[in-house]
C-alpha positions as CSV (number, residue, x, y, z in Angstrom):
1,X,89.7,45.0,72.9
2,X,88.6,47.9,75.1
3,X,87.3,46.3,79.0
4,X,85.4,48.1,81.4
5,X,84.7,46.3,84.3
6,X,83.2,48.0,87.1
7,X,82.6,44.8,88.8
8,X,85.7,43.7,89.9
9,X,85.3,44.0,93.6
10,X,81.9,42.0,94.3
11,X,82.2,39.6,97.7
12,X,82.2,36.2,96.7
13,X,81.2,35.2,100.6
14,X,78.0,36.0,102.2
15,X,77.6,35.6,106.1
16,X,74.7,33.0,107.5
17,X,73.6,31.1,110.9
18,X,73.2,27.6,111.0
19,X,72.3,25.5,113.8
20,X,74.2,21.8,114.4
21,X,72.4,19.2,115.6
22,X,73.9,16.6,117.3
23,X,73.5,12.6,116.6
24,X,71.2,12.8,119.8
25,X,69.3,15.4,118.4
26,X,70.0,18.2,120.9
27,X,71.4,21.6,119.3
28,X,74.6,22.9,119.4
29,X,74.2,26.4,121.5
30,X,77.3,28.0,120.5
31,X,77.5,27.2,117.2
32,X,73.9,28.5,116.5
33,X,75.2,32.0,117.8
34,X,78.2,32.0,115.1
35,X,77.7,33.1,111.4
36,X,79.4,31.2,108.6
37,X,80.4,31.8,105.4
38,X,79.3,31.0,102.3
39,X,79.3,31.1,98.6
40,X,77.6,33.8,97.4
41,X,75.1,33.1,94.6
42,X,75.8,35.9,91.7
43,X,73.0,36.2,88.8
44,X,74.6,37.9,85.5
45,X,73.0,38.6,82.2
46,X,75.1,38.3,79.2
47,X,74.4,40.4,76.2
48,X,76.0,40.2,73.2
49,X,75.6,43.0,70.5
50,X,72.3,44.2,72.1
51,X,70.7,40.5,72.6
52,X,70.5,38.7,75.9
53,X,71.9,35.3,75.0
54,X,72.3,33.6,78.5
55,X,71.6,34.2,82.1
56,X,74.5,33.0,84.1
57,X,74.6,32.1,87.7
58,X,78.2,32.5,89.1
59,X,80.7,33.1,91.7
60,X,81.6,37.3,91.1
61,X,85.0,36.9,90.7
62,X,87.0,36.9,87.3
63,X,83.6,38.1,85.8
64,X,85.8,39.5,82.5
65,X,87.6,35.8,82.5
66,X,84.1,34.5,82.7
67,X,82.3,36.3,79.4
68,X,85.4,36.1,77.5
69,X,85.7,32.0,77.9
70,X,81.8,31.8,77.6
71,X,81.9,33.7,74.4
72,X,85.0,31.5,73.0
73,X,83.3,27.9,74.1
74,X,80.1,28.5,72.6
75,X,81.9,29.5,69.5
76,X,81.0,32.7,69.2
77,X,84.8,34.0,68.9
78,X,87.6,32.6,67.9
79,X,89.9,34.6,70.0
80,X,90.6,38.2,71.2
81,X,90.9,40.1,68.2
82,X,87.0,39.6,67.5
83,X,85.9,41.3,70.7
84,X,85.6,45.2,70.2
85,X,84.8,46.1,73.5
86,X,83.2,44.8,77.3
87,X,81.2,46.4,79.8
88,X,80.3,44.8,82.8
89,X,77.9,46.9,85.1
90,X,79.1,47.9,89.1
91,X,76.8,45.8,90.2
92,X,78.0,42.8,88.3
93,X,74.6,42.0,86.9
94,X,74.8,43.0,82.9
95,X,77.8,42.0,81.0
96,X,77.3,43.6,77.6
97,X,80.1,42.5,74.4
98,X,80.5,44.3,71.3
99,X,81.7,42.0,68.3
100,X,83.5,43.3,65.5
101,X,81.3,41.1,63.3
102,X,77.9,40.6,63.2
103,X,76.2,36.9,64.5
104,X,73.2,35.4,63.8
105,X,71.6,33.7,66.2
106,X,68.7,31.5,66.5
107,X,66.1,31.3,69.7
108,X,66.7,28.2,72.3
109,X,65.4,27.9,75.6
110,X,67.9,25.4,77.5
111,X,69.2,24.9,80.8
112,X,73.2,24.3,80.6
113,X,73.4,20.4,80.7
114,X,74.6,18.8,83.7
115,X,75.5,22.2,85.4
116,X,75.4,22.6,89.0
117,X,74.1,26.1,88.7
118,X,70.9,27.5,87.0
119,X,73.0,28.7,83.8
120,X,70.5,29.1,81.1
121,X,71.0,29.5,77.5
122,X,68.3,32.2,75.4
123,X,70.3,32.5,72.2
124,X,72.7,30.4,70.3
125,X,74.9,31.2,67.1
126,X,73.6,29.5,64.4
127,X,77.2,30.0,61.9
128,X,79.2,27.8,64.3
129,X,81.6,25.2,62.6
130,X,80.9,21.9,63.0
131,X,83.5,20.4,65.5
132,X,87.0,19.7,64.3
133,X,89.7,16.8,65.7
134,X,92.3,18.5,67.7
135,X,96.0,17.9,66.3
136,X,98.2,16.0,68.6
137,X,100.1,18.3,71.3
138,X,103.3,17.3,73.9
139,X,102.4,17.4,77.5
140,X,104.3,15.4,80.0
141,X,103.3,13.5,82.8
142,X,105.0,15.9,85.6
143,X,102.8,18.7,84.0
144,X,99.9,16.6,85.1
145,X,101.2,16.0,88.6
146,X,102.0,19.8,89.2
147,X,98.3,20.4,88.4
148,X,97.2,17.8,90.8
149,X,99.3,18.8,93.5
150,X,98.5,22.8,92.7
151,X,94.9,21.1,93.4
152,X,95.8,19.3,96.8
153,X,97.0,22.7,98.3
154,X,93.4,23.7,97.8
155,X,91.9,27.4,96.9
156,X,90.6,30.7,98.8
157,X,86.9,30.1,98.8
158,X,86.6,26.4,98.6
159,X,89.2,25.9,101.6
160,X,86.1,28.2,103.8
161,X,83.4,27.4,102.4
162,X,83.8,23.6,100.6
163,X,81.5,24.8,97.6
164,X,83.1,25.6,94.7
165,X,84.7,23.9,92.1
166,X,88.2,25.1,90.1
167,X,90.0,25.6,87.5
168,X,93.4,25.2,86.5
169,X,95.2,26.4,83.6
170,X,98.7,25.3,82.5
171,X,100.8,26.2,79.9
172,X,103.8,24.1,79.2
173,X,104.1,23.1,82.4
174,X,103.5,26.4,84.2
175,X,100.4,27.1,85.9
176,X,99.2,30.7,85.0
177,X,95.9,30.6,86.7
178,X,93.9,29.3,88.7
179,X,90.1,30.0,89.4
180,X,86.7,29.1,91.4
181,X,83.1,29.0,90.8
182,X,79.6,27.5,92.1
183,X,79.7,26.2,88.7
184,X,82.4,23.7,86.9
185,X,81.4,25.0,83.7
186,X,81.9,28.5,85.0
187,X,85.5,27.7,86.7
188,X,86.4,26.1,83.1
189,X,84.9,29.0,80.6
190,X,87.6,31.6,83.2
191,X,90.3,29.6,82.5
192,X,89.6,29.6,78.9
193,X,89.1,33.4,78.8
194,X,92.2,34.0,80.8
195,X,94.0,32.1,78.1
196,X,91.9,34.1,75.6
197,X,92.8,37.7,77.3
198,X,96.6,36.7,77.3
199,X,97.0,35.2,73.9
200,X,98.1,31.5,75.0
201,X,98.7,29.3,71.7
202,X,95.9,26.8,72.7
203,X,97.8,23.9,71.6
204,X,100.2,24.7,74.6
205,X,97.4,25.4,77.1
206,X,96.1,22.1,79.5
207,X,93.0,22.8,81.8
208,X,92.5,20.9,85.1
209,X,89.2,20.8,86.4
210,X,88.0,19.9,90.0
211,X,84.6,18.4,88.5
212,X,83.4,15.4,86.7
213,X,83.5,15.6,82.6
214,X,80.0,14.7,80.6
215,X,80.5,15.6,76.8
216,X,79.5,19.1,77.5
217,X,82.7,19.9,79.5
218,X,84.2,17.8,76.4
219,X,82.7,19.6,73.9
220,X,84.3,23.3,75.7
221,X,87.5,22.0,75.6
222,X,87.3,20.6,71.7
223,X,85.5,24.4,70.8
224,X,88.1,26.3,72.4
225,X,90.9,23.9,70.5
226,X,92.7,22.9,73.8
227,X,93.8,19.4,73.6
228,X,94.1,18.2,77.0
229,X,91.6,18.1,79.8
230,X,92.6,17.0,83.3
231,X,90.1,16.3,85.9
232,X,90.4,14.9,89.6
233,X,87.4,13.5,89.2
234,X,85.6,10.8,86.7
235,X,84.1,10.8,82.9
236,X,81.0,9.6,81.3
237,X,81.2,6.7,79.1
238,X,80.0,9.2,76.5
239,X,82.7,12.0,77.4
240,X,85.4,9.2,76.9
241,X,83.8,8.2,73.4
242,X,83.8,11.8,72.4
243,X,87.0,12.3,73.1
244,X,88.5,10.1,71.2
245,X,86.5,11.1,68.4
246,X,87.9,14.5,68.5
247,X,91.4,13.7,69.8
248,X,91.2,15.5,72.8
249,X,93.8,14.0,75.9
250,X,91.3,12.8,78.6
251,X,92.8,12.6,81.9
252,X,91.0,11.9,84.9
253,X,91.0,10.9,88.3
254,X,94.8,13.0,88.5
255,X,96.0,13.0,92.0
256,X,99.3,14.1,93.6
257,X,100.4,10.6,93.3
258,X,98.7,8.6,90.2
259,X,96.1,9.4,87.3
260,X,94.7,7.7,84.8
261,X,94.2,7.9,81.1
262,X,90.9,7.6,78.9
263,X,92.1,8.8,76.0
264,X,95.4,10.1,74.4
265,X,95.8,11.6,71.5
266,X,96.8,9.8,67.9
């Protein structure tokens, strides 16, 4: 896989004034003559063998990560050695993939459920497999609580600004990345890629993710064939029911100290 990404040093931050206002209602003169920072708002289009199949809204960062892990949870790829080449603009605002094999695709209109950006999907591959049950993996509980205390020490942008969401990625108990985004889908499809780019065994990969888990962050994990998803925060009844239908590992609520379990694999 040939990369060219002449994107890789877009700010993620962007300077603004805001003005506090106090309980009383009076202004805060000095802090409406400082500038704070915040996360910057990145639009990319993603084209894939000369079609536009999704407008992403992201954090600029691990922008290579991010079309890679995209590609692989919408089933597109199967892993690295189907990618021929990507080219991601200067700018950051065209990411253009070349497949070594050629993808039909049929026309939707849709908004990325339950994002927290304005990700929307043009063009979806209609040859993707129907989903398959994950096979049973090992993971042990102090693999869990190194993620959630990886968590605790917090990350670059989120510990300035408070508005991103991350994503961890462990691999037998090591943690080999770690990532942010405006978007939890976003932070999860970088991990995935990073594991993609690297050539983790998915069976031995476990993603931790700062957000709450509907079935579509569900449904990532199952497509990209990694068996254990952690969160800090909470599921959906419907998230729980699909994991156990697919015997995916459903952690949530994982803390430094406790988590609990929704679903473990048969």
């Amino acid at each position: 896989m040939k990369v060219n990404n002449q994107a890789e040093y877009l700010e993620c931050l962007k300077k603004v004034k805001s003005v506090v206002v106090n309980v009383n209602g009076t202004a805060d003169k000095e802090a409406d003559e400082e500038e704070i920072a915040v996360v910057h708002e990145h639009f990319m289009d993603l084209v894939v063998n000369e079609r536009l199949v999704a407008k992403l809204v992201c954090t600029p960062a691990n922008l290579t990560e991010l079309v890679l892990g995209r590609l692989m949870t919408e089933g597109m790829i199967s892993g690295i050695e189907d990618v021929e080449s990507i080219y991601i603009c200067e700018f950051g605002s065209t990411a253009k993939v070349f497949l070594k094999k050629d993808i039909v695709f049929r026309n939707t209109m849709e908004n990325e459920p339950t994002c927290c950006t304005g990700n929307q999907i043009l063009l979806k591959n209609v040859q993707v497999d129907e989903l398959q049950r994950l096979p049973k993996t090992e993971w042990k509980k102090e693999w869990i609580f190194g993620l959630a205390n990886e968590f605790s020490g917090g990350s670059k942008i989120h510990k300035i600004t408070k508005g991103t969401h991350g994503c961890y990625l462990g691999v037998k108990g090591d943690i080999v990345f770690a990532c942010e985004d405006i978007g939890r889908h976003n932070a999860l499809d970088k991990a995935v890629g990073f594991a993609v780019m690297k050539g983790y065994k998915p069976d031995e990969c476990i993603l931790f993710t700062t957000g709450r888990v509907p079935t579509d962050m569900v449904k990532k994990a199952v497509v990209a064939r990694i068996p254990v998803l952690v969160s800090k925060a909470v599921p959906t009844d419907a998230a729980v029911e699909m994991a156990k239908a697919y015997n995916l590992t459903l952690i949530c609520r994982a803390w430094p100290d406790r988590y609990e379990i929704f679903n473990e694999a048969e």
